[in-house]
Every structure is written in C-alpha cells, then in structure tokens.
C-alpha positions as a LaTeX table, in Angstrom:
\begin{tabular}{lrrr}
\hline
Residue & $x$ (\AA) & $y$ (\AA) & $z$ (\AA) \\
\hline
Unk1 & 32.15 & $-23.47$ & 5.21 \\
Unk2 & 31.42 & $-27.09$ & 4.54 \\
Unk3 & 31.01 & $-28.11$ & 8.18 \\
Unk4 & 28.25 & $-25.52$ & 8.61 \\
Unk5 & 26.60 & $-26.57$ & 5.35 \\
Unk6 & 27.10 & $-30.24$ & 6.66 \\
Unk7 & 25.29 & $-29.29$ & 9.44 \\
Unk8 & 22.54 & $-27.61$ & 8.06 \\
Unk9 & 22.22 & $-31.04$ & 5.37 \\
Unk10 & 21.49 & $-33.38$ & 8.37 \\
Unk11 & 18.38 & $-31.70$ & 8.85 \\
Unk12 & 17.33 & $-30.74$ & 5.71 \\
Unk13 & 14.18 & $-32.06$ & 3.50 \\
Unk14 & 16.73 & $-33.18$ & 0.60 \\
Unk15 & 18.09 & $-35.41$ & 3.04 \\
Unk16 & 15.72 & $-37.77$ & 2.41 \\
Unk17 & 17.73 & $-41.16$ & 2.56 \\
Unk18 & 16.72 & $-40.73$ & 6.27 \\
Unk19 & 13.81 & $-39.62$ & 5.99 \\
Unk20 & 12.28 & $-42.50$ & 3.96 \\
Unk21 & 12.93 & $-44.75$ & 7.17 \\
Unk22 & 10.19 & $-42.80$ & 8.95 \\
Unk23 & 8.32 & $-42.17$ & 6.13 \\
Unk24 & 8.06 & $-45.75$ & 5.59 \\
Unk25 & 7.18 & $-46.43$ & 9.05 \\
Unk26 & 10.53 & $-48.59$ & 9.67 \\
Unk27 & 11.53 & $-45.97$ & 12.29 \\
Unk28 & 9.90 & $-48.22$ & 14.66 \\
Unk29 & 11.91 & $-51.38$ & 14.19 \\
Unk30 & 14.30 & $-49.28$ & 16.34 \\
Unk31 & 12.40 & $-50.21$ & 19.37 \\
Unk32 & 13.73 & $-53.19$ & 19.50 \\
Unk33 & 10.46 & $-55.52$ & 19.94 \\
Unk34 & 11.15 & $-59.01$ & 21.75 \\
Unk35 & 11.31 & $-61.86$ & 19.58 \\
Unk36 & 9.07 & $-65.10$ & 19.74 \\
Unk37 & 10.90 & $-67.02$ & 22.24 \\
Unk38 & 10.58 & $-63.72$ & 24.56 \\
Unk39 & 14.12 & $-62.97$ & 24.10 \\
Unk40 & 15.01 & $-59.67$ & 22.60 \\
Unk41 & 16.04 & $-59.41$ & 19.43 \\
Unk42 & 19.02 & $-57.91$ & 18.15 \\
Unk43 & 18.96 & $-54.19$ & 17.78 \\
Unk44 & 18.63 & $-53.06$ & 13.66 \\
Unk45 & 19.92 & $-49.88$ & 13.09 \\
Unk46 & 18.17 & $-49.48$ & 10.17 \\
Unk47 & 19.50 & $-45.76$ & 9.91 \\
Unk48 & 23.24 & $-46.94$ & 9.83 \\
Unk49 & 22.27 & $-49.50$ & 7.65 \\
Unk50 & 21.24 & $-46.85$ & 5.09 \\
Unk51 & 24.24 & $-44.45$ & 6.22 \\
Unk52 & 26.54 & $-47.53$ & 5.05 \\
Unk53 & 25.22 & $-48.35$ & 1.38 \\
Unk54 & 26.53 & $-44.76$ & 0.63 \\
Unk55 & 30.20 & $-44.03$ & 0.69 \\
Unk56 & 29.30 & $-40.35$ & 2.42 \\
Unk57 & 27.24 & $-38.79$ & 4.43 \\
Unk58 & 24.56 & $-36.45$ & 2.46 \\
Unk59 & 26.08 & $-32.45$ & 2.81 \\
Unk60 & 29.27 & $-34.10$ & 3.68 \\
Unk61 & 32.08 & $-32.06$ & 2.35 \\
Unk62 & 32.86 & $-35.24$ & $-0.10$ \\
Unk63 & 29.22 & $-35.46$ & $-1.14$ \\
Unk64 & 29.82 & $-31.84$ & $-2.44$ \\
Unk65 & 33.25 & $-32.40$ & $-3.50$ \\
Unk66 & 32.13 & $-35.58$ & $-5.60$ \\
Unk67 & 29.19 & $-33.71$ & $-7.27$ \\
Unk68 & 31.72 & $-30.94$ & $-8.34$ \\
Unk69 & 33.55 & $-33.85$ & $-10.21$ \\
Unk70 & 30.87 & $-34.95$ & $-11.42$ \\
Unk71 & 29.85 & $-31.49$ & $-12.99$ \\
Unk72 & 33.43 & $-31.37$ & $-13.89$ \\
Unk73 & 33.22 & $-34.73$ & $-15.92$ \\
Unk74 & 29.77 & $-33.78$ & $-17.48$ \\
Unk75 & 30.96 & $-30.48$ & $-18.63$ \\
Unk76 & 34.02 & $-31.04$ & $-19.76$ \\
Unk77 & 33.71 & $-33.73$ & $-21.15$ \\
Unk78 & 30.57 & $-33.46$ & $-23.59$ \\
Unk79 & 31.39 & $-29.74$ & $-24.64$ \\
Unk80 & 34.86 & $-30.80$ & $-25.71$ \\
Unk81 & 33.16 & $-33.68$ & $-27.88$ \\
Unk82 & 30.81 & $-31.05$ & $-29.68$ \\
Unk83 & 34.46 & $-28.78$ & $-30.21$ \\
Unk84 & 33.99 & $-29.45$ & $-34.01$ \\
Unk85 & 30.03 & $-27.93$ & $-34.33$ \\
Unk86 & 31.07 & $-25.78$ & $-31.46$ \\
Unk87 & 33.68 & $-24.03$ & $-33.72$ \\
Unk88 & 31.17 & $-24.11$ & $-37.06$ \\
Unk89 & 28.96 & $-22.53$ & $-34.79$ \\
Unk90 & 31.01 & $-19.73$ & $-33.67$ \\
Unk91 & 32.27 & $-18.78$ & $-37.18$ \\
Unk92 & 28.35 & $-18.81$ & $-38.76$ \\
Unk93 & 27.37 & $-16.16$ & $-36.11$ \\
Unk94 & 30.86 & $-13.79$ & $-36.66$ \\
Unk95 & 30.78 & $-14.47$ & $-40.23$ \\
Unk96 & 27.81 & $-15.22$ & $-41.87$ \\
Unk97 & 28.34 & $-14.56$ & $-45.21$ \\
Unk98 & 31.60 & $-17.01$ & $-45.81$ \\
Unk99 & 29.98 & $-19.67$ & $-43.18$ \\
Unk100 & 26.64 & $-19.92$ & $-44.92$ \\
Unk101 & 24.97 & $-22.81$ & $-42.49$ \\
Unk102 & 26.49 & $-25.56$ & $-41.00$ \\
Unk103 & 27.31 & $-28.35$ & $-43.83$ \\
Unk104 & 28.78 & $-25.27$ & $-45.53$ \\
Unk105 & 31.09 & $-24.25$ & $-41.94$ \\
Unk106 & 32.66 & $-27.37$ & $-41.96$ \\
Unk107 & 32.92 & $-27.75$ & $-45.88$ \\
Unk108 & 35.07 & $-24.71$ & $-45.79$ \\
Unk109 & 36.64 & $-24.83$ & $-42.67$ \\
Unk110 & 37.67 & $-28.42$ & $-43.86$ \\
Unk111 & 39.06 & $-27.02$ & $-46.64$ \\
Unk112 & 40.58 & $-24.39$ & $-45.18$ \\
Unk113 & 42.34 & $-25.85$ & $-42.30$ \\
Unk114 & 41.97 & $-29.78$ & $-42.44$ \\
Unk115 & 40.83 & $-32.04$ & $-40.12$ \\
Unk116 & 42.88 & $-30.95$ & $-37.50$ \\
Unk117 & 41.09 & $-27.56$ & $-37.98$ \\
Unk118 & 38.08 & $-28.96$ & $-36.32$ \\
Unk119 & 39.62 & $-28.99$ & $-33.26$ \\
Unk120 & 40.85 & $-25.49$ & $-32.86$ \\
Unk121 & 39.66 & $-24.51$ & $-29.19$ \\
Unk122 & 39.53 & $-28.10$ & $-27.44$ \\
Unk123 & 41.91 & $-27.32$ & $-25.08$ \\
Unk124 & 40.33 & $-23.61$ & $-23.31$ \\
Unk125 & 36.69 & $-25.54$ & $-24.06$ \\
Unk126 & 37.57 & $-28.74$ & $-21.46$ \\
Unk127 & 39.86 & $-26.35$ & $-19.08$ \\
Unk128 & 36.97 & $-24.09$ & $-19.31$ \\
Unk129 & 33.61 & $-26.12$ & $-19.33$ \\
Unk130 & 35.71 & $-28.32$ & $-16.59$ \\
Unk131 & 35.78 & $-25.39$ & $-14.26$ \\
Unk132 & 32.43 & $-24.51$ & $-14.97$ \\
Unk133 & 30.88 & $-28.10$ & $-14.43$ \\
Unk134 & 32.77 & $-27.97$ & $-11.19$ \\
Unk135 & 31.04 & $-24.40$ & $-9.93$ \\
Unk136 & 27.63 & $-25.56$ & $-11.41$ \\
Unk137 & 27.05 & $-29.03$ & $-10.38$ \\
Unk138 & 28.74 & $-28.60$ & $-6.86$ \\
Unk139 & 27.53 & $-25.18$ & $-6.36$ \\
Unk140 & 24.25 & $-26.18$ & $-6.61$ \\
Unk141 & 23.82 & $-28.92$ & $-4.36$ \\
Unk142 & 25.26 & $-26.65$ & $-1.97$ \\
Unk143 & 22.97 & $-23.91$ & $-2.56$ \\
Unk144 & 19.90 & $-25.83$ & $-2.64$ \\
Unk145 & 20.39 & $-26.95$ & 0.97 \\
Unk146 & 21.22 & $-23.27$ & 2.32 \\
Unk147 & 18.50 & $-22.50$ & 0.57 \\
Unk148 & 16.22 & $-25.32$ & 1.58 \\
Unk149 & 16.96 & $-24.76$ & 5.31 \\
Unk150 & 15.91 & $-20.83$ & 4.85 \\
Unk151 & 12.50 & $-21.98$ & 3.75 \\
Unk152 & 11.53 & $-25.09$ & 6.03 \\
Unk153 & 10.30 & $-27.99$ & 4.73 \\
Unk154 & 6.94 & $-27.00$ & 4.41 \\
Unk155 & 8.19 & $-24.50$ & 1.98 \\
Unk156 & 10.34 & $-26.31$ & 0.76 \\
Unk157 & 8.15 & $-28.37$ & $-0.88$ \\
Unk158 & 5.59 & $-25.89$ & $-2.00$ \\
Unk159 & 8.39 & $-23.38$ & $-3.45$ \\
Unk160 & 10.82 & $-26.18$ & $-5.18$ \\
Unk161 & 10.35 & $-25.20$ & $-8.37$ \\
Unk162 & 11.54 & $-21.75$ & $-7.29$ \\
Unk163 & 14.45 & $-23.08$ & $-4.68$ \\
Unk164 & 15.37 & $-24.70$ & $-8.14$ \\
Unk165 & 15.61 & $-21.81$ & $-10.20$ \\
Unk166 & 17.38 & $-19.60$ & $-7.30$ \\
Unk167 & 20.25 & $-22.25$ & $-6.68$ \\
Unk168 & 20.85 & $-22.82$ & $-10.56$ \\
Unk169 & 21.12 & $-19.17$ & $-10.66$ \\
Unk170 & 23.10 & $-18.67$ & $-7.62$ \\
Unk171 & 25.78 & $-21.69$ & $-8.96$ \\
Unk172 & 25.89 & $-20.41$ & $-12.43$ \\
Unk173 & 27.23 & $-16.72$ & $-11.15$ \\
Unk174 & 30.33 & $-18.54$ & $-9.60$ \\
Unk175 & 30.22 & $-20.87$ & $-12.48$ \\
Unk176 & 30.77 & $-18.38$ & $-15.36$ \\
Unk177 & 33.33 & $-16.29$ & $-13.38$ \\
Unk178 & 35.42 & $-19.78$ & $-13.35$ \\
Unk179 & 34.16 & $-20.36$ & $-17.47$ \\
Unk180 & 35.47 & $-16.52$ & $-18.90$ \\
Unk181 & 38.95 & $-16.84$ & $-19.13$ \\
Unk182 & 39.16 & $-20.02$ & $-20.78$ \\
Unk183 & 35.88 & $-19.16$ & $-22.66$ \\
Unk184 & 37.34 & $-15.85$ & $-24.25$ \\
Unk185 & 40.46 & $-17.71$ & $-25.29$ \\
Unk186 & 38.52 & $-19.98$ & $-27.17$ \\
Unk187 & 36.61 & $-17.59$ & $-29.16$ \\
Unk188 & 39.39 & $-15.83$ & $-29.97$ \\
Unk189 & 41.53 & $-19.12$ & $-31.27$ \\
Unk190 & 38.21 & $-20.19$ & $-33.34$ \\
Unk191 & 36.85 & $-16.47$ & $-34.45$ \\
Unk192 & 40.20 & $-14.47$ & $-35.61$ \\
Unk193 & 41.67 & $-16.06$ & $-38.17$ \\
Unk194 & 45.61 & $-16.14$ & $-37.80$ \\
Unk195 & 45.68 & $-14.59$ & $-33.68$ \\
Unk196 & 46.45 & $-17.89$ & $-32.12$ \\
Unk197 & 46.39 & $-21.89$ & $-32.95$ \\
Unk198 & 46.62 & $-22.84$ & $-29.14$ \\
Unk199 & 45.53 & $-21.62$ & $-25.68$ \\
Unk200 & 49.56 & $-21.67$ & $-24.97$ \\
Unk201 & 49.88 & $-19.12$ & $-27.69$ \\
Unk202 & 46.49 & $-17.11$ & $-27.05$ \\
Unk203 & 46.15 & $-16.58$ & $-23.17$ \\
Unk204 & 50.09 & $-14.86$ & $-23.36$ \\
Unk205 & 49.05 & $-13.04$ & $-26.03$ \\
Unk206 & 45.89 & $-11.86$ & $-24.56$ \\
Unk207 & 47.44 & $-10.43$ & $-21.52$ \\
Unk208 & 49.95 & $-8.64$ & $-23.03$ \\
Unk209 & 47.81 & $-6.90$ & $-25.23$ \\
Unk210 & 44.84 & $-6.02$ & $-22.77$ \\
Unk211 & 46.17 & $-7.47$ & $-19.60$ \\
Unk212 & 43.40 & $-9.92$ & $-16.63$ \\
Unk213 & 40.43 & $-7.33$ & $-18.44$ \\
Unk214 & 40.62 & $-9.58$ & $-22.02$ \\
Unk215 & 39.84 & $-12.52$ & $-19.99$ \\
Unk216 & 37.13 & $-11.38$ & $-18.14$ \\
Unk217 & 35.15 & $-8.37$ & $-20.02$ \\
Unk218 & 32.74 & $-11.36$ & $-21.34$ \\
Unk219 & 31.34 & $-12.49$ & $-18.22$ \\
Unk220 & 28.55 & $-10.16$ & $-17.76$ \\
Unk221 & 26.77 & $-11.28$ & $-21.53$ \\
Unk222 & 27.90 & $-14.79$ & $-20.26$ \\
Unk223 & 26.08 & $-14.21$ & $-16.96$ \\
Unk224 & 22.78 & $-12.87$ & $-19.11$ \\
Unk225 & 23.17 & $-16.12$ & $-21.63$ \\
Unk226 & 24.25 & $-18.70$ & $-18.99$ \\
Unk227 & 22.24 & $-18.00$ & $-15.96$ \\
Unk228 & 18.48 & $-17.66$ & $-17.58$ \\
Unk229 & 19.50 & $-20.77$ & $-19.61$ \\
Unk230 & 21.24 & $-23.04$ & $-16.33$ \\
Unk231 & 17.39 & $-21.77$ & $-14.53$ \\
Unk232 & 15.71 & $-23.29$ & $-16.89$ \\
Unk233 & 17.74 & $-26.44$ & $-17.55$ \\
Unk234 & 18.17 & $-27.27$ & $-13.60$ \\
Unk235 & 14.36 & $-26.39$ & $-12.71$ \\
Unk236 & 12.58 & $-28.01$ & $-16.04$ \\
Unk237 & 14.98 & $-31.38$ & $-15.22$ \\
Unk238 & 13.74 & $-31.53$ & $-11.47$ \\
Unk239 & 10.45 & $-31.06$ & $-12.08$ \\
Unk240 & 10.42 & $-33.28$ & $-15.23$ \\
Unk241 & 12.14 & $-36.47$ & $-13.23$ \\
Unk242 & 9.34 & $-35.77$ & $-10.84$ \\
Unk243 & 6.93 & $-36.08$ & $-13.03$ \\
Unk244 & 8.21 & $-38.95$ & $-14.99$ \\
Unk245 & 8.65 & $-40.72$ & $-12.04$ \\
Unk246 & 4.69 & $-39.89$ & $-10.80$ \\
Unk247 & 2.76 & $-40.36$ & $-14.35$ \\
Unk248 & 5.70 & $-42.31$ & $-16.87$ \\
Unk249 & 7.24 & $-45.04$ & $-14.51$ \\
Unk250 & 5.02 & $-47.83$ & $-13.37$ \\
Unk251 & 7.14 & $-48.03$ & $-10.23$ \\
Unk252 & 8.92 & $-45.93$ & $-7.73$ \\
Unk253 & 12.03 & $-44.70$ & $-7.99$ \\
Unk254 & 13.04 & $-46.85$ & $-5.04$ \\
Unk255 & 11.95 & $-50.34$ & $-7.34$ \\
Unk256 & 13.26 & $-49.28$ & $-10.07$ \\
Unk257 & 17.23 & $-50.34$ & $-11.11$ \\
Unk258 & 20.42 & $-48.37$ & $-11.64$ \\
Unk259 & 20.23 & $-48.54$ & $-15.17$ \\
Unk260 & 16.23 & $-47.81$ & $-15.06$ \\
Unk261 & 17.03 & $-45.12$ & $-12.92$ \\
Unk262 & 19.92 & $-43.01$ & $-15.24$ \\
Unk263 & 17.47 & $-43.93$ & $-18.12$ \\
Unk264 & 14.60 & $-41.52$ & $-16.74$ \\
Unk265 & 17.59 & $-39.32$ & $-16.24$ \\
Unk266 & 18.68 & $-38.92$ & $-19.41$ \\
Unk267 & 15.06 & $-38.49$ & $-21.05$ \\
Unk268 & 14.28 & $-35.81$ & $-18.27$ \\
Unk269 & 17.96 & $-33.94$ & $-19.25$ \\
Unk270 & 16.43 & $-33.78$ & $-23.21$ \\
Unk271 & 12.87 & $-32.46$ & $-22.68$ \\
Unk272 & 12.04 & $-29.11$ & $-22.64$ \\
Unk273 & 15.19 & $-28.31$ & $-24.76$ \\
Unk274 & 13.91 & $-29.56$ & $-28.09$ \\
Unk275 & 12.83 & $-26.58$ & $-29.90$ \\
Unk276 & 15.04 & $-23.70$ & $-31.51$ \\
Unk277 & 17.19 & $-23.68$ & $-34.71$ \\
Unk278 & 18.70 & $-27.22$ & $-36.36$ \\
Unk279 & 22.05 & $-26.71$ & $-34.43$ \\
Unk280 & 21.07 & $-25.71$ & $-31.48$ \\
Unk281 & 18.81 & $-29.17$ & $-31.17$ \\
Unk282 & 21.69 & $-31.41$ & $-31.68$ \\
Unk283 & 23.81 & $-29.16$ & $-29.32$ \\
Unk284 & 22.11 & $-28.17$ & $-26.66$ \\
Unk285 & 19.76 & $-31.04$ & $-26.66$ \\
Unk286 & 22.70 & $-33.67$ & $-26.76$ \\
Unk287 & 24.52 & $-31.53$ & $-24.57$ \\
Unk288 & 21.93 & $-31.48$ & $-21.83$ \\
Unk289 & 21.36 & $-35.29$ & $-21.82$ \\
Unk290 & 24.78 & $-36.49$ & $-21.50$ \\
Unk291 & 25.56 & $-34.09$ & $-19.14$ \\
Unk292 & 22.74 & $-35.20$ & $-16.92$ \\
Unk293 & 23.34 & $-38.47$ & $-17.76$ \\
Unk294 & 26.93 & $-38.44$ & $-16.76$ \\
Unk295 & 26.98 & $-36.41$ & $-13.81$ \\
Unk296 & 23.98 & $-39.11$ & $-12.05$ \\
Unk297 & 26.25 & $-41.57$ & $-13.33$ \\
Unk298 & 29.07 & $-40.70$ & $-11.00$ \\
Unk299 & 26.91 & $-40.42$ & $-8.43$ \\
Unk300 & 26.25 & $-43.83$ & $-8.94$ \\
Unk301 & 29.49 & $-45.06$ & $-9.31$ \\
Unk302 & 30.41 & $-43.43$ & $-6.28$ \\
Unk303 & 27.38 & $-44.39$ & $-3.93$ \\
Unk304 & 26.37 & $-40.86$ & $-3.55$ \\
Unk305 & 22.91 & $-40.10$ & $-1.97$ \\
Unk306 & 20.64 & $-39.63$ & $-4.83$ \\
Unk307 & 16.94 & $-38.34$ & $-2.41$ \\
Unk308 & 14.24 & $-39.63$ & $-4.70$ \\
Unk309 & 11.48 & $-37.13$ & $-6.05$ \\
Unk310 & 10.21 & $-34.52$ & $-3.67$ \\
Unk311 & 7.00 & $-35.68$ & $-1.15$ \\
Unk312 & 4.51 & $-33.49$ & 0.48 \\
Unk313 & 5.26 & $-33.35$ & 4.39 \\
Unk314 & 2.78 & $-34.89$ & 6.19 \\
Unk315 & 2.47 & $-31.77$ & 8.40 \\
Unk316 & 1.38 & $-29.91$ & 5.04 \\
Unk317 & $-0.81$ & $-32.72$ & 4.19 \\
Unk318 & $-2.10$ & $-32.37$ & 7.85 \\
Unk319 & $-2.93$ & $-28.82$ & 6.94 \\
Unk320 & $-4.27$ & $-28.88$ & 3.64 \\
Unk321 & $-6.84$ & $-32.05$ & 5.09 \\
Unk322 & $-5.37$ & $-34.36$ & 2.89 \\
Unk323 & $-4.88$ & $-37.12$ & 5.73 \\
Unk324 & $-6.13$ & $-37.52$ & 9.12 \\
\hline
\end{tabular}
C-alpha cells in the first residue's frame, strides 16, 4: 500500500519541497552554466540538496509512519493530561444533579475518592487517544495525497478546503474504530460507580458480560461526534495557517524560524474553537493547540517535509489571466 501511495506523493501538489525549486526559478541552476574562467562549474543538485535536509522522502512509508507518531504523541499525550476535567466532565453529563458544574465535580469527587480519584480512566484514555492520534494524524496525510492525485493540481488547489474536510473525515472513520474499545472502558471506569477501578479489571469484565459488542456498540455516536468535529478542526487549521501566513506574518513561511514557525501553529490549532460552554473552552481549545503544536513539533524534530501554504498553479493563474 505504501509504495503505491509513495508513488503517487512524488508527483503530487503537497509535494511541494520540490516544487519550490522551480517555483523559485532555481530549476535552472541545473544546467550547469560555465563559470568565469570558461570552465564549467560544478554540477548543484539543488533537488538532492533539498532531498537531504529531510531525513525522508515526502509519501515515503516513514514520512507516514512518523506522522502517525506524531498523532500518537499529540493525542495521547494531551487527552491523558486533561484525565482529571475529562472525568468531571463525564460525571456532570450522566449525573447532573450530584455533579452540579465543574468546581462542584471535583469538590465531590475529591471528596469522594481522593486525589487519586482524579485519575480514574488514564490508562484506556492514552491506550485509546494513542491509537486514535495514530489513525488520525497518519491517516490523513495519507488520504490527502490519494485524494490530491484524484483531483489534479489545478483542483487541488481550488477544492482544498474540501480535500481537507474529505481526508479528516476519511482518517477519523479508521480513527474511532481504533478509539472505541479503549474509549468505552473508560466511560465505564469513570461513569459507574463501583464496576471497575482499572482497565485490567474493566475490559475482562466487559467481555464477559457482553462479549467484542461492549467494546464497540459506541462507535457509530463516536463516528457522528468525532468525524463532523475532526472536519472542522483539520480544515479550519489549514486554512487558518494559510491565512496567517498571507495577512498575520510579515514574512514567508520559508524566512520565518522553527520556533516562529510552531508559534503560527499553535495560534492556528486554537482559533475557530473558542466558543461553546466554560469547559469545553479550556478542553477542547487547549486540547486542539497542543495537539497541533506537538504533532508539527515532531515533524520538526524529525526533519519531516512540512510543504508551506498552498499556491495557485501557474497553469490556473495562466487561465484565470492572472499572469502572462
């Protein structure tokens, strides 16, 4: 599967590292001009040169496998953090009444069951979210290049905001079917007082009671929560580094440094998500952010391909008159 998606990356409009060296007009240095003495000059690969300050190939198999741990740090790492208001959470939709908002859920549950209380679920949540981050993150990159190469790059360009929104969704299917297990033990460790303290005691118990159904009869309302919200959260962060990058930055993307760089991403992960009730803008918001924040991050670290902003083709700008 990955060689044929590897293939399909090479020529695809994402796969811009490349690209920029014709873009820029540096293509040409490849001519290998003669130098002032008459002598030619040493060949400049300019292409390899760019091919080496990565440590993959863009659509390699590694360049997917690396995003999936990146979606797998990003994931599981900032949902496990927010276990405590997670949990709160939980209990103030099942029980209203006794959790009365959230200074009052973890007054009681404080009370109730301690400190250590807080962190009933942690374990299913980072197993779970983990596994989900993979399927998301990875997923996606993968699907927006099939998808990318269906359209052309023409199309590509004009129809992002919709190749967006079709490879979120397409990435948070797999995604959820990876999250349910995990996901249903959790709920049932944090929502049913005395069932289970641990995902050791709850997943056993769980199958012998309903068998593989009790772990998966929750994906479908996951798949109508997760997959409208992942849409959203995957097309409004494209669009809004794009436009940070064309009307907030005072310099391209290219000028602009690592830490400049995961800045914009991090401000472009918490926009759009602001609104809704007091918990769910410390959650989600937070949420969104770091996980943005830490999944470019690793593809930092790791000298992954990171295409800047989407350009207009110049055959569409041909088309549409906007160059000669």
């Amino acid at each position: 599967m990955f060689s044929s998606v590897a293939h399909l990356a090479r020529a695809n409009p994402f796969n811009t590292p490349h690209l920029q060296l014709v873009h820029d007009g540096l293509g040409n240095l490849r001519s290998n001009p003669p130098g002032p003495t008459g002598q030619p000059r040493r060949p400049r690969n300019l292409a390899a040169a760019a091919v080496e300050e990565y440590s993959c190939e863009f659509g390699s198999a590694k360049y997917y496998a690396l995003c999936g741990f990146g979606g797998v740090l990003s994931c599981g790492l900032t949902h496990t953090a927010v276990v405590p208001l997670d949990l709160v959470k939980c209990r103030m939709q099942v029980d209203p009444q006794k959790y009365k908002g959230i200074f009052n859920g973890f007054s009681v549950t404080l009370k109730e069951d301690g400190v250590r209380g807080l962190a009933k679920g942690w374990a299913p949540t980072f197993i779970g979210y983990s596994m989900q981050g993979l399927c998301k993150f990875g997923f996606y990159e993968v699907f927006k290049v099939l998808y990318s190469n269906m359209l052309g790059e023409e199309n590509t360009y004009l129809w992002r905001t919709s190749l967006y929104l079709a490879a979120s969704a397409s990435a948070e299917f797999f995604a959820d079917i990876a999250l349910a297990p995990m996901e249903a033990a959790k709920v049932r460790i944090q929502t049913q007082p005395g069932y289970a303290n641990t995902l050791r005691d709850a997943a056993p118990k769980m199958y012998k009671e309903e068998g593989l159904k009790a772990f998966y009869k929750g994906v479908a309302p996951l798949w109508m929560r997760q997959i409208p919200y992942t849409m959203m959260k995957f097309a409004c962060f494209e669009r809004t580094v794009e436009a940070l990058y064309k009307f907030v930055v005072p310099k391209p993307r290219s000028e602009c440094s690592k830490p400049e760089q995961l800045v914009v991403t991090f401000v472009a992960g918490y926009i759009g998500v602001w609104k809704g009730l007091f918990a769910r803008i410390i959650m989600i918001g937070t949420l969104t952010a770091l996980q943005w924040f830490i999944y470019d991050s690793v593809k930092v670290y790791f000298r992954l391909p990171r295409p800047p902003p989407p350009e207009m083709p110049e055959s569409l700008k041909k088309k549409l008159g906007l160059t000669q």
